[in-house]
C-alpha positions in Angstrom: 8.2 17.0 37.3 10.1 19.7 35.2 11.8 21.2 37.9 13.4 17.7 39.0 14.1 17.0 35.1 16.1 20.5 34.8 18.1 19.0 38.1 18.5 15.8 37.0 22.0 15.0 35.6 22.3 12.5 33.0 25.9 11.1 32.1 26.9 10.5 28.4 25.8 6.6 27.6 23.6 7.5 30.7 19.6 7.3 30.6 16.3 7.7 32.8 13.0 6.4 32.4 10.0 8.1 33.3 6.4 5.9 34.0 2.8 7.2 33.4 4.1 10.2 31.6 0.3 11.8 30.0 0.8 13.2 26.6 -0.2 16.6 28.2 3.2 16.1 30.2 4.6 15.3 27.3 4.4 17.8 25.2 5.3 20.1 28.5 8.6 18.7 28.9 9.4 19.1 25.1 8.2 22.5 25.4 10.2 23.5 28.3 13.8 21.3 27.5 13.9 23.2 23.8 14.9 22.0 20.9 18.7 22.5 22.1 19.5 20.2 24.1 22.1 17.0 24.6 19.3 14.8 25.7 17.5 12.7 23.0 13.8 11.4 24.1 11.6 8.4 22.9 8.0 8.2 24.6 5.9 4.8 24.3 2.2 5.2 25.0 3.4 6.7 28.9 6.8 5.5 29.4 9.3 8.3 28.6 13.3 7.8 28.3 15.3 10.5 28.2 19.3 9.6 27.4 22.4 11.5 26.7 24.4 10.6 23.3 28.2 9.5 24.0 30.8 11.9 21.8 31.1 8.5 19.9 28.0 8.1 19.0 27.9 11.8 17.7 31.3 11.7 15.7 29.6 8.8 13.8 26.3 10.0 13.6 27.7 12.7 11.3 29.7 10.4 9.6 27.6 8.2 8.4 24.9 11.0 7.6 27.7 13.1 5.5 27.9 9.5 3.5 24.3 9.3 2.9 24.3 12.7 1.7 26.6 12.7 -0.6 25.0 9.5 -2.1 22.0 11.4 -2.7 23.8 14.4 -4.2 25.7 12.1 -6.2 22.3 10.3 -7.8 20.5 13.7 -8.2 18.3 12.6 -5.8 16.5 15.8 -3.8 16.2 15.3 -0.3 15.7 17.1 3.2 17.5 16.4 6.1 15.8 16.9 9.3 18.3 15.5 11.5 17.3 14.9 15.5 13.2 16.1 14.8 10.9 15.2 17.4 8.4 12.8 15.3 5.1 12.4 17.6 1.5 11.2 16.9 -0.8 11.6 19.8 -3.2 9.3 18.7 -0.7 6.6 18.3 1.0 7.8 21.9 3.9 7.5 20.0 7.0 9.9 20.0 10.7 9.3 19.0 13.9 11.6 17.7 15.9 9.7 15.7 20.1 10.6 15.4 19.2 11.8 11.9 16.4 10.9 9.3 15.9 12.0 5.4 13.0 12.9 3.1 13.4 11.8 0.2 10.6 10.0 -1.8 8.3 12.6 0.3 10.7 15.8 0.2 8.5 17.5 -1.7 5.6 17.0 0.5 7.4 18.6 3.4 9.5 21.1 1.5 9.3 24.7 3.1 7.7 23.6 6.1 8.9 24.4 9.7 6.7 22.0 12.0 5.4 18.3 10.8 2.8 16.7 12.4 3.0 12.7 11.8 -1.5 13.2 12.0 -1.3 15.1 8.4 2.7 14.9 7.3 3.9 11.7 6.0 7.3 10.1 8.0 10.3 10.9 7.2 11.7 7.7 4.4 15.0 7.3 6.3 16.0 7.4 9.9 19.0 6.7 11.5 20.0 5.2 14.9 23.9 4.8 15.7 23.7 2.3 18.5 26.3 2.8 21.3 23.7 2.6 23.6 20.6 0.4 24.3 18.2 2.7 22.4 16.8 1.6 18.6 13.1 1.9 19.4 11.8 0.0 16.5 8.3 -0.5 17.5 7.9 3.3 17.6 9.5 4.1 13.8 7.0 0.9 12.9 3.9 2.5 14.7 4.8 6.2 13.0 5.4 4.2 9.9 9.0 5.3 9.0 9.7 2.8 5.6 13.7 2.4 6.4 15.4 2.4 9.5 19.0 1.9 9.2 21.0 1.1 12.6 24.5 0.8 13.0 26.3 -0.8 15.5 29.5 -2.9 16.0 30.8 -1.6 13.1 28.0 -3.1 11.1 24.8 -1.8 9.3 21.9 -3.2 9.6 19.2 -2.0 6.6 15.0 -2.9 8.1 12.5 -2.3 5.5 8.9 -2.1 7.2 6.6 -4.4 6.0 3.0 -4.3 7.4 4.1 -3.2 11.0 7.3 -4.6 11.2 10.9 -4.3 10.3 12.3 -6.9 8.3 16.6 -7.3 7.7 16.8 -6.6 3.8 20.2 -6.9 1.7 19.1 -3.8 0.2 17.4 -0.4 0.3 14.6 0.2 -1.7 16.0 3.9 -1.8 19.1 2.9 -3.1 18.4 -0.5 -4.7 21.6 -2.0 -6.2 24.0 -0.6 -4.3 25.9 -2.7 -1.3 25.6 -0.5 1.0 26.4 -2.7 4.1 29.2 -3.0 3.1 30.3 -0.1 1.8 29.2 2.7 4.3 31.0 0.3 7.5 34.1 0.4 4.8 34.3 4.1 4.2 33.2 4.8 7.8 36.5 3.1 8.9 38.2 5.3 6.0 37.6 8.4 7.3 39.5 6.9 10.8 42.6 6.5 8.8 42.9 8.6 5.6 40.9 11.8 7.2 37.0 12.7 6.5 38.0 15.2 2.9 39.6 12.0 1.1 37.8 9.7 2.1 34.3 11.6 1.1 36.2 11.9 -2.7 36.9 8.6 -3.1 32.8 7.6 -1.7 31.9 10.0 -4.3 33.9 8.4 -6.7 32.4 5.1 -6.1 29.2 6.1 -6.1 30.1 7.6 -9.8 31.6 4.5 -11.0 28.6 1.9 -9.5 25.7 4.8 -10.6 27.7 4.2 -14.4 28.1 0.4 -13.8 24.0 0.3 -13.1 23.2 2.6 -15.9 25.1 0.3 -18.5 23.3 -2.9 -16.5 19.5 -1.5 -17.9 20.4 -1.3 -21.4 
């Protein structure tokens, strides 16, 4: 199987699914693909779908996570990005690598570590999927229980809280409560297409000042 997977080409926007895929195998082809790689794999108790991100897809990816970081920095809030990590629990049969995903409640837990494993290491408190493509997975962030998973698409974001072992839609994020962040991260997103990445990161930065005051005034 690895030697056709080394063949195979896969096109950007582009994916292939592989059936009855054992763990053993699994773990194999992560081994022998690297960590390096444009492909991005999701495996589902034997079904395994390996895809190739469009240049889209990555331009906004790192976008929208240079946003979220700055939010954090902004609130003093310590966190650890992890970015495309394989997340896996064999038990569960049950592997996914999100576009980019934060520690943040649990970044101490994790801090100074170089390899999590979902059977002792808690999820990660924030992934992120970008959707240009058919690929959000969110059975497999519930089943690793990730507590956030943001997904943008069309333009739009789309904040799912899991509750028991399900997303639900929320208004808000219980990392960020009180700030409207669907409608402010599409809004500076589309900033950064017309007045340039530098100025438009400033001005987020200077919002997130003004709403962190605003909130701050709110609990007195």
């Amino acid at each position: 199987m690895l030697l056709e997977l080394k063949r195979l080409t896969i096109p950007p926007g582009h994916k292939v699914l592989l059936q009855d895929v054992s763990w053993q195998e699994f773990e194999k082809i992560l081994e022998d693909l690297g960590e390096h790689r444009a492909t991005k794999i999701a495996y589902d108790q034997g079904l395994l779908e390996i895809m190739t991100p469009l240049s889209e897809h990555e331009v906004r990816k790192v976008l929208v996570s240079n946003l979220v970081e700055a939010l954090l920095e902004e609130l003093e809030i310590e966190f650890w990005c992890l970015g495309s990590t394989t997340f896996k629990n064999e038990l569960m049969k049950q592997g996914i690598e999100p576009d980019n995903c934060f520690y943040i409640k649990n970044e101490r837990a994790i801090r100074g570590k170089n390899r999590l494993d979902l059977a002792f290491d808690p999820p990660p408190d924030l992934a992120l999927e970008i959707e240009l493509t058919s690929r959000p997975h969110p059975h497999i962030y519930a089943a690793l229980g990730v507590p956030e998973l943001w997904r943008f698409e069309s333009g739009n974001l789309q904040i799912n809280r899991l509750q028991e072992s399900h997303y639900i839609e929320v208004e808000y994020s219980l990392i960020f409560p009180n700030f409207p962040l669907k409608e402010i991260i599409p809004y500076y997103l589309n900033q950064c297409n017309t007045q340039g990445r530098n100025k438009t990161m400033k001005a987020f930065r200077q919002w997130v000042r003004q709403e962190k005051i605003k909130n701050q005034s709110l609990n007195y």
